[in-house]
C-alpha positions as CSV (number, residue, x, y, z in Angstrom):
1,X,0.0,0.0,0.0
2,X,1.6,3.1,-0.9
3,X,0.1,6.8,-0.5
4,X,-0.7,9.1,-3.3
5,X,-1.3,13.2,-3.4
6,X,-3.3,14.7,-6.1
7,X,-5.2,18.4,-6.9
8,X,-6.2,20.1,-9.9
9,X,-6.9,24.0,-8.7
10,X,-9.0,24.8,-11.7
11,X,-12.0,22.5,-12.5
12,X,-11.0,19.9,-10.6
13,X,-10.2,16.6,-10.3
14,X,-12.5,14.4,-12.6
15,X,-10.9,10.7,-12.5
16,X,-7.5,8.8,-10.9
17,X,-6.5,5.9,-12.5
18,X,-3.5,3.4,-11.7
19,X,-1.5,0.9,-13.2
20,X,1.5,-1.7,-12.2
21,X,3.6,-2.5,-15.0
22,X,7.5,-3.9,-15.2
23,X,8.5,-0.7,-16.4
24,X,8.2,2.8,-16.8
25,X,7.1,3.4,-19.9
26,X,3.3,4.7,-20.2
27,X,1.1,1.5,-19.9
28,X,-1.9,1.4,-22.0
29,X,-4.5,-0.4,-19.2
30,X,-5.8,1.7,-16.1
31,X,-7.9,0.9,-13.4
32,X,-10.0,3.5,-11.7
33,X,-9.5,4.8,-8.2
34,X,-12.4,5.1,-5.9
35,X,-13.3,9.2,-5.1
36,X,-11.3,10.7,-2.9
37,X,-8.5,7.7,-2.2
38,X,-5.5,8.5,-1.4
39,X,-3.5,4.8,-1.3
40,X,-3.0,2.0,-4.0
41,X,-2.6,-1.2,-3.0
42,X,-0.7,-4.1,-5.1
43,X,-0.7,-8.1,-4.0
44,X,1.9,-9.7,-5.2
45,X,1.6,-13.1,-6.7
46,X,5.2,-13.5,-8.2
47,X,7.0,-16.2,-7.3
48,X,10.5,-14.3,-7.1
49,X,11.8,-11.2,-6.5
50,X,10.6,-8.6,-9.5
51,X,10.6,-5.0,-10.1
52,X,7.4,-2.7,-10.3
53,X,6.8,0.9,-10.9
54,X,3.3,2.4,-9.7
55,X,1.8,4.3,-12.6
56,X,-0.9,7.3,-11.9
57,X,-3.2,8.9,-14.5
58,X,-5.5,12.4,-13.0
59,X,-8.1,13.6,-15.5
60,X,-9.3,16.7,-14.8
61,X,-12.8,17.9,-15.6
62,X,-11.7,19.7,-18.5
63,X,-10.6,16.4,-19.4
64,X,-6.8,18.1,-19.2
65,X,-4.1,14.6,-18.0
66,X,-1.4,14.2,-15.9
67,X,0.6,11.0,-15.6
68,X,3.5,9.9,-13.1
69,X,5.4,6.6,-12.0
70,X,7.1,6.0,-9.3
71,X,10.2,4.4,-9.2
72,X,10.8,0.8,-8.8
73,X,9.8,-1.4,-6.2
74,X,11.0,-5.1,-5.6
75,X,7.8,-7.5,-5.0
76,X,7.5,-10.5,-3.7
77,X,3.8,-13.1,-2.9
78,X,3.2,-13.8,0.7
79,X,3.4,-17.2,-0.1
80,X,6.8,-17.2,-2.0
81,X,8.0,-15.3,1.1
82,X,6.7,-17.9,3.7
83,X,8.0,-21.1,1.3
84,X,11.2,-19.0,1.5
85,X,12.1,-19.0,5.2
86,X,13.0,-21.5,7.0
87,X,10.4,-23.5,9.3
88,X,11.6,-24.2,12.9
89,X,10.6,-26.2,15.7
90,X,11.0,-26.3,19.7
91,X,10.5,-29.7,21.8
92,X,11.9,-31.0,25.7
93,X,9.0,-29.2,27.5
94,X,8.4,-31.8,30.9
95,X,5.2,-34.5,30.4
96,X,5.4,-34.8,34.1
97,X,5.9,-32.4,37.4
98,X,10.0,-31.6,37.9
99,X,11.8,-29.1,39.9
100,X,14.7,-29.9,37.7
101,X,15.7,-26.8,34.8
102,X,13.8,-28.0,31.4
103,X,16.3,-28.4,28.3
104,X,14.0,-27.4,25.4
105,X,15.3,-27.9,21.7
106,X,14.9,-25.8,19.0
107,X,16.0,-26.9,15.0
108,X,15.7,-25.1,12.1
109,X,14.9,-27.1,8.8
110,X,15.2,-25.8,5.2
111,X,17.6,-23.8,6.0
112,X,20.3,-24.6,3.4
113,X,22.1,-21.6,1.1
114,X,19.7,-19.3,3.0
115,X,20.4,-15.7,5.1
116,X,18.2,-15.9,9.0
117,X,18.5,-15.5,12.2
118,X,16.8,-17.0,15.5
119,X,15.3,-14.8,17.9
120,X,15.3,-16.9,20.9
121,X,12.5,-16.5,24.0
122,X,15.3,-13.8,26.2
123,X,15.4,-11.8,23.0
124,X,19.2,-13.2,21.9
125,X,19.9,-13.9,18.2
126,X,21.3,-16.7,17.2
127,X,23.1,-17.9,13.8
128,X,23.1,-21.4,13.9
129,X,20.7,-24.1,12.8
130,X,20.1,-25.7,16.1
131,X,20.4,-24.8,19.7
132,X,18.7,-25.0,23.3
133,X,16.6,-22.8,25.8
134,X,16.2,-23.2,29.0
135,X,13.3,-22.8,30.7
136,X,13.5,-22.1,34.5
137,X,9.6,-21.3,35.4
138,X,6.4,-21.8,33.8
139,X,5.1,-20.0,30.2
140,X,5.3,-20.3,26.7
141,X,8.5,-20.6,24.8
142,X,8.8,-18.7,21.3
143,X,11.1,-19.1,19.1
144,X,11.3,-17.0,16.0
145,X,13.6,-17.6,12.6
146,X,13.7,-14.9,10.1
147,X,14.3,-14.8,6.8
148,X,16.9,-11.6,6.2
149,X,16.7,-12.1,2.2
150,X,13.1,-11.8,1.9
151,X,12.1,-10.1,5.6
152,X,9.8,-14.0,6.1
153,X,9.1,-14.9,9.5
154,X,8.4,-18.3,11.0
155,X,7.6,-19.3,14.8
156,X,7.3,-22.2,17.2
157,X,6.2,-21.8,20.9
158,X,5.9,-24.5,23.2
159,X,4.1,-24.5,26.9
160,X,5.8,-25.5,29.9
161,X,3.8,-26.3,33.0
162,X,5.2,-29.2,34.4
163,X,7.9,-26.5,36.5
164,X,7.6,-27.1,40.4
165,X,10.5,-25.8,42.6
166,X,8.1,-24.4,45.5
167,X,7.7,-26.8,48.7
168,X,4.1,-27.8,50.0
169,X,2.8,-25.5,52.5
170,X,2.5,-27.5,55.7
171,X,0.3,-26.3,58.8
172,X,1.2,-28.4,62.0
173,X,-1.9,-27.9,64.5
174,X,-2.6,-29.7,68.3
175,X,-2.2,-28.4,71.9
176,X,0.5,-26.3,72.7
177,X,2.8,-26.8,75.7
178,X,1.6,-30.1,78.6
179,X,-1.1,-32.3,78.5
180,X,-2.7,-34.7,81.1
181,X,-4.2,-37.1,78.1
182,X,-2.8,-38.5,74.7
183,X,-2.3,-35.9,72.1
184,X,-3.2,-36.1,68.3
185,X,-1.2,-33.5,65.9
186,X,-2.8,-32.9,62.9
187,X,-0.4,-32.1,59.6
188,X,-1.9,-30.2,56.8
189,X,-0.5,-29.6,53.4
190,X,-1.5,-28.2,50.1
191,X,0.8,-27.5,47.3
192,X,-0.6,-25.6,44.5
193,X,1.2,-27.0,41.2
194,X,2.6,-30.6,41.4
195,X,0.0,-31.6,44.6
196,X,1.3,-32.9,47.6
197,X,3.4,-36.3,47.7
198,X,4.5,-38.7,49.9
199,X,4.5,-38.2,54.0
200,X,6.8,-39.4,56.7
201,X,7.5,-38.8,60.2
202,X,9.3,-39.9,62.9
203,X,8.7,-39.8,67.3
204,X,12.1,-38.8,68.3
205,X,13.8,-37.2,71.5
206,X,15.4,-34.0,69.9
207,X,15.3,-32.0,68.0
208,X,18.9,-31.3,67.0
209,X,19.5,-34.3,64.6
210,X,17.4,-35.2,61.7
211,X,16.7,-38.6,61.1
212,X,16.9,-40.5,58.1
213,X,16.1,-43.6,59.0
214,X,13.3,-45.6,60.4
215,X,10.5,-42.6,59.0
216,X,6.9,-43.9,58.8
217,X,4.8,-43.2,56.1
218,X,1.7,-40.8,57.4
219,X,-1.6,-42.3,54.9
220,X,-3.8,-39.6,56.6
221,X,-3.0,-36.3,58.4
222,X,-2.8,-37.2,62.2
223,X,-0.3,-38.8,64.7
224,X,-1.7,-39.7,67.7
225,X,1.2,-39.8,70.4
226,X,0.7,-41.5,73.7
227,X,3.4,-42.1,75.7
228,X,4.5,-39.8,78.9
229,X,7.3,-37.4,78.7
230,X,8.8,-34.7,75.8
231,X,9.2,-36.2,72.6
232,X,9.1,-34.1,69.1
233,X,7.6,-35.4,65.6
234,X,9.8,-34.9,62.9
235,X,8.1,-34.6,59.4
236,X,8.6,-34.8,55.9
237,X,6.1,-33.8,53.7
238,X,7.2,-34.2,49.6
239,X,4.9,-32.5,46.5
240,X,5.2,-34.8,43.4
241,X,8.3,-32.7,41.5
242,X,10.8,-35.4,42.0
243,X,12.4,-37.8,39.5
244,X,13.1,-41.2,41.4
245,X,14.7,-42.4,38.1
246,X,17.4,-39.9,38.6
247,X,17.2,-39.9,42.5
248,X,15.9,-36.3,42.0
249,X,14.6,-35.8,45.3
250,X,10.8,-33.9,45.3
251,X,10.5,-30.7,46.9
252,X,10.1,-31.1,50.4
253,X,8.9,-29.1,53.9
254,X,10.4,-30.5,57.0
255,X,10.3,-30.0,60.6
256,X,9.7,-30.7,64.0
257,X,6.6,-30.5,66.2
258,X,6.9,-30.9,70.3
259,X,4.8,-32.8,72.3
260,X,4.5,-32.9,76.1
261,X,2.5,-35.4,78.0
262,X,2.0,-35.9,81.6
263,X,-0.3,-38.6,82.9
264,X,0.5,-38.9,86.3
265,X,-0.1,-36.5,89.2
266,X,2.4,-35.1,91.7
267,X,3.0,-37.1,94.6
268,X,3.2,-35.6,98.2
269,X,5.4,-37.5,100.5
270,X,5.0,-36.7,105.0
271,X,7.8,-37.1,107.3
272,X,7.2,-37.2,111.2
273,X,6.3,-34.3,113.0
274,X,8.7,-33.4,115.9
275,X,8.0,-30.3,118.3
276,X,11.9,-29.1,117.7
277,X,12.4,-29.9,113.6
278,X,8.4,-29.6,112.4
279,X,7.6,-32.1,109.7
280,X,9.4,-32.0,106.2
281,X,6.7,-32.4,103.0
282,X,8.2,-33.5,99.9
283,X,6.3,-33.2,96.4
284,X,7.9,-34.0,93.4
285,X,6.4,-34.5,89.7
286,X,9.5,-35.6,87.3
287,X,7.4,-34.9,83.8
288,X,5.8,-31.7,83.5
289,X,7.2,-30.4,86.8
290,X,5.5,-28.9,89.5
291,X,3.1,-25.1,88.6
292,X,2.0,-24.8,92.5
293,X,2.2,-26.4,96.0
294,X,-0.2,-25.1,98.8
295,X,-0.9,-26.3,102.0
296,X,-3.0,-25.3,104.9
297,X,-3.7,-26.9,108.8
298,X,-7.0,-27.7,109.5
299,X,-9.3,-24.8,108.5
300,X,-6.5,-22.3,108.3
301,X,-5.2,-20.2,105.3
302,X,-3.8,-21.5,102.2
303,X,-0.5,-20.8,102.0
304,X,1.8,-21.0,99.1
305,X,4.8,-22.3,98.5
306,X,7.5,-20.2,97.3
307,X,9.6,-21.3,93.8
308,X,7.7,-24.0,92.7
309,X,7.4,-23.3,89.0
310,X,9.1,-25.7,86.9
311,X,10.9,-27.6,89.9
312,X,10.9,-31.8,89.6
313,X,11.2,-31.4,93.4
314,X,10.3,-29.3,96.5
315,X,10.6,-30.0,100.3
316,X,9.1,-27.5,102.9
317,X,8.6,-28.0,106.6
318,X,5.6,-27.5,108.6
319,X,5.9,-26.2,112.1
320,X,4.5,-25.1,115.3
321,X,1.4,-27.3,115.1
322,X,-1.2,-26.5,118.1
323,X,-1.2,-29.2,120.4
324,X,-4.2,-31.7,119.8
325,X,-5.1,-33.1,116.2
326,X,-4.5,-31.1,113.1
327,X,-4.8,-32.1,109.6
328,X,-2.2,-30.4,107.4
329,X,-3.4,-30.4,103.5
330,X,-1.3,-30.1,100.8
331,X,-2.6,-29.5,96.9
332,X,0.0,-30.0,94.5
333,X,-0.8,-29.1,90.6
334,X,1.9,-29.6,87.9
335,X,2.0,-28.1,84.3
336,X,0.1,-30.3,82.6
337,X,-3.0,-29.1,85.1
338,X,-3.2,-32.3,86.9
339,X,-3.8,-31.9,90.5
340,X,-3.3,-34.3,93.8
341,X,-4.3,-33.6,97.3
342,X,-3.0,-35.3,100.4
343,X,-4.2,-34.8,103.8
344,X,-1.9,-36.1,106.7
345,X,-3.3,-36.4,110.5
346,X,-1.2,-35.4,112.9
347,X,-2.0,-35.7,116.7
348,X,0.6,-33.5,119.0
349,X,0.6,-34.6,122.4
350,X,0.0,-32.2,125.2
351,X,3.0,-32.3,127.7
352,X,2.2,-31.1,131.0
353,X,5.1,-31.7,134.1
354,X,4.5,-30.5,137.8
355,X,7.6,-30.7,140.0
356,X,7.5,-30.5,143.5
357,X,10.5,-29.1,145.0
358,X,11.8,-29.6,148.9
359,X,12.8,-26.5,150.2
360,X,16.7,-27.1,149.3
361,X,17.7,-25.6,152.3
362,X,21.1,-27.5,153.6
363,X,23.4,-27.0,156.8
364,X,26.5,-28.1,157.5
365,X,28.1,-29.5,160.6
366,X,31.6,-30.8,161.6
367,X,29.8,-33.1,163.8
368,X,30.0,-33.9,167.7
369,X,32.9,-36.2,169.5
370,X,32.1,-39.3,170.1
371,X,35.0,-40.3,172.5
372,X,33.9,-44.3,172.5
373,X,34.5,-44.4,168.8
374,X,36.9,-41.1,168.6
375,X,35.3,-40.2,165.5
376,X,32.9,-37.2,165.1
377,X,29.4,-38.2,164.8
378,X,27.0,-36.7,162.3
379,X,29.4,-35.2,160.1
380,X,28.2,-33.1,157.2
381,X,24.9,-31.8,155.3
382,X,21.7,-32.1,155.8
383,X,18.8,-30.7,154.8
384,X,17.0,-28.5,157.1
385,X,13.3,-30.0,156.8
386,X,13.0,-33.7,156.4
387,X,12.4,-34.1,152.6
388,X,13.9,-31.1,152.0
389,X,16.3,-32.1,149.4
390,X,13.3,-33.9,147.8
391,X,12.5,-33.4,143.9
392,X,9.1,-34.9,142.8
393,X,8.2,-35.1,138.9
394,X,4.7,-35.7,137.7
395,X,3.9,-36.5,134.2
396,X,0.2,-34.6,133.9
397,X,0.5,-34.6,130.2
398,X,-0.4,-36.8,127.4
399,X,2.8,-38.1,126.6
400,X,5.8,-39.8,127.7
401,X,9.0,-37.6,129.0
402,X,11.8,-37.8,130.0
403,X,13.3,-36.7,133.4
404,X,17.1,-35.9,133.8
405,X,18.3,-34.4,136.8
406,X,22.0,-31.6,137.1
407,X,23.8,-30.1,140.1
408,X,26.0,-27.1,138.8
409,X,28.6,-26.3,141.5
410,X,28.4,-22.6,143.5
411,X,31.1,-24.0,145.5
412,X,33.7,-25.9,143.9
413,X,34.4,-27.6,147.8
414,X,30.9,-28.8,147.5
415,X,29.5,-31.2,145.2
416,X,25.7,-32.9,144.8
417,X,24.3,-36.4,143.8
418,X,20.8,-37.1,143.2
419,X,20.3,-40.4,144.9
420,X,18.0,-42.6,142.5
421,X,17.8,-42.8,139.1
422,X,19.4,-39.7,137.3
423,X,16.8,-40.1,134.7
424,X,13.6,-42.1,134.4
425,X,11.0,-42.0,131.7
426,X,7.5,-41.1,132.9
427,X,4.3,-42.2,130.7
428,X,1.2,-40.1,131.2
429,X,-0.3,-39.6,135.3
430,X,3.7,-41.4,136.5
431,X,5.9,-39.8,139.0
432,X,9.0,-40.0,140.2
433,X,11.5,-38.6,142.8
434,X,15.0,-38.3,143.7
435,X,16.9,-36.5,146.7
436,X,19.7,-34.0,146.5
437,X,22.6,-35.5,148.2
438,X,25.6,-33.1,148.7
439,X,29.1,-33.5,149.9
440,X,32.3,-31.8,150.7
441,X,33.1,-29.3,153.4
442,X,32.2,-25.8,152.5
443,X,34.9,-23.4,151.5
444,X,34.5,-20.8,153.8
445,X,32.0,-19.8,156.4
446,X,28.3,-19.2,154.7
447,X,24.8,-18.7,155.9
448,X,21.9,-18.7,153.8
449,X,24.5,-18.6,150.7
450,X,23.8,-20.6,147.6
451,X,26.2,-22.9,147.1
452,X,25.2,-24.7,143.6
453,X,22.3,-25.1,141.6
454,X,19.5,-28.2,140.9
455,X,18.0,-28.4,137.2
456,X,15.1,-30.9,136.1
457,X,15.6,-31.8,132.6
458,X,12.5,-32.6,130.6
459,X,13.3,-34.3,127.5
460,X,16.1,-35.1,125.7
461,X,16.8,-31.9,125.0
């Protein structure tokens, strides 16, 4: 299609006519524009390469003419063109999923003796006959050759969609942190292009190592674990992009997934109860560890127990119990929310002693004469009322003590002795008594001087 100008100032333009011819000499056949065009068109049909000039004729309405050629132009059919350039093909794009680079192939054919070049899909030209593309994501593949003789074009595109280098999008769900019962972890996957694959996991102890050995194969989507303690599922969750004939592994999401079970309650463990030490309480819960320990007597205040949290073991002591019963309650909870209570009865014995003293009064005398036995007669101390070096203990309490007896010297000259039993063990309503002995002649001269001092022990303490 080429543009033409015409006028004719005067009448006007009557008729535009046009010719092709070989040459440019005046032809003798015209065919008529259409009023007003201002383009010819010419189809070639030739089956080579020839030369045509473009021949205008404008009438005017005088009938006054004016003729014109343009110069030549070289003209070739469509289908020449097309038989001229080379055809070319592509082939390699993946029948099934990969996440492996695809290797397409492109050839050119009827190509020999001729002048092209190959515009390949990243825009790159290429001389030669032959070649490859690769394709590294999903889309059509063009390839173009072109024919630079005759300006021909010829293409060959291919699809690729069989391109998968994204992992599945696994979502782990189940309880988080310590249970009481079995737990069931559900593992959900999706994978938008080759679909999910194969599924494995593993029950292991840590997390630190990755196993590759001993994996089960998951047929649904949960994994029901039962056993107490901390334990972590591994998984391993393929799409279908792999090439086992190659030992091209499939794209693959991995991890791991804790679990914490704890079936069994905290035990509470009582020691004796003493007056002097208390009683020690031991709780102890070796899986989830201990949350809380509380523990009241009778219907007294909880108390807590200080720095529990996330300790396998505690011991506190409880102390100063009233005398009678008491029941001391402790409530242990651990972190997986299981709970014990233990209630131990403890009955503290009312001790109640009465001692009786004499008036511990004693006098001393270097005794009288006695010229038939020339000795002296009634030589050293007695005490000044009769049972006045007397020391009677009554057990009035509940339970059993025991009674020790001690004469701390004043005097070092003077010393005592308890005559009896030192110490004797009362049970409840029992009594028992000793009497102050002394001996040794007083240091210097005394009156109503102390000259040591009696203690009654009760206990072992």
């Amino acid at each position: 299609m080429l543009p033409i100008t015409y006028a004719d100032a005067g009448s006007g333009v009557k008729t535009v006519q046009y010719s092709w011819t070989g040459s440019n000499a005046t032809p003798t056949s015209w065919s008529t524009l259409g009023t007003g065009a201002t383009t010819v068109t010419y189809t070639a049909s030739e089956s080579t390469q020839t030369s045509k000039h473009l021949h205008i004729k404008v009438t005017d309405k005088l009938n006054h003419i004016c003729t014109a050629y343009s110069s030549s132009y070289t003209v070739i059919s469509q289908t020449a063109v097309k038989n001229h350039t080379p055809t070319i093909t592509i082939t390699g794009a993946p029948t099934k999923w990969t996440n492996d680079t695809a290797t397409l192939n492109w050839e050119l054919s009827d190509y020999s003796g001729k002048n092209y070049e190959v515009i390949l899909p990243d825009g790159k030209i290429s001389k030669n006959s032959s070649g490859e593309v690769w394709a590294r994501q999903n889309g059509d593949y063009t390839v173009t050759v072109r024919d630079l003789d005759y300006g021909g074009e010829n293409t060959a595109a291919i699809k690729v969609d069989k391109l998968d280098f994204t992992p599945p999008t696994v979502t782990v769900s189940g309880l988080n942190g310590w249970s009481k019962v079995n737990q069931t972890v559900t593992i959900t996957a999706s994978d938008a292009q080759s679909g999910v694959g194969e599924k494995w996991y593993k029950i292991v102890s840590n997390n630190k190592e990755t196993p590759t050995e001993g994996l089960t194969k998951l047929t649904g989507s949960t994994i029901t674990v039962r056993a107490e303690g901390q334990c972590y599922i591994y998984y391993k969750i393929y799409d279908n992009a792999g090439d086992s004939d190659i030992d091209r592994e499939a794209n693959k999401t991995e991890g791991f997934r804790l679990v914490q079970i704890d079936k069994t309650a905290p035990t509470v463990n009582f020691g004796n109860y003493s007056a002097a030490a208390g009683m020690t309480v031991t709780v102890s819960d070796s899986t989830s560890k201990l949350a809380s320990v509380t523990y009241k007597i009778g219907d007294g205040a909880e108390n807590s127990v200080p720095n529990v949290n996330g300790q396998a073991d505690i011991a506190f002591t409880v102390k100063n119990l009233p005398a009678g019963d008491n029941d001391i309650t402790v409530t242990a909870t651990d972190n997986a929310g299981l709970c014990t209570t233990s209630i131990k009865s403890v009955h503290v014995e009312i001790v109640s002693v009465d001692i009786a003293w004499g008036d511990m009064e004693f006098t001393y005398s270097d005794g009288i004469w006695n010229s038939a036995t020339h000795t002296y007669d009634g030589v050293g101390w007695k005490p000044n009322e009769t049972d006045g070096n007397k020391i009677t203990v009554r057990n009035g309490g509940e339970a059993k003590v025991s009674v020790s007896y001690d004469y701390t010297q004043a005097d070092t000259a003077v010393s005592g002795i308890f005559s009896g039993s030192s110490k004797v063990s009362l049970s409840a309503g029992d009594s028992a008594s000793v009497w102050l002995v002394l001996k040794g002649k007083p240091s210097e001269t005394m009156s109503k001087k102390i000259i040591g001092t009696a203690t009654v022990m009760i206990g072992d303490d």
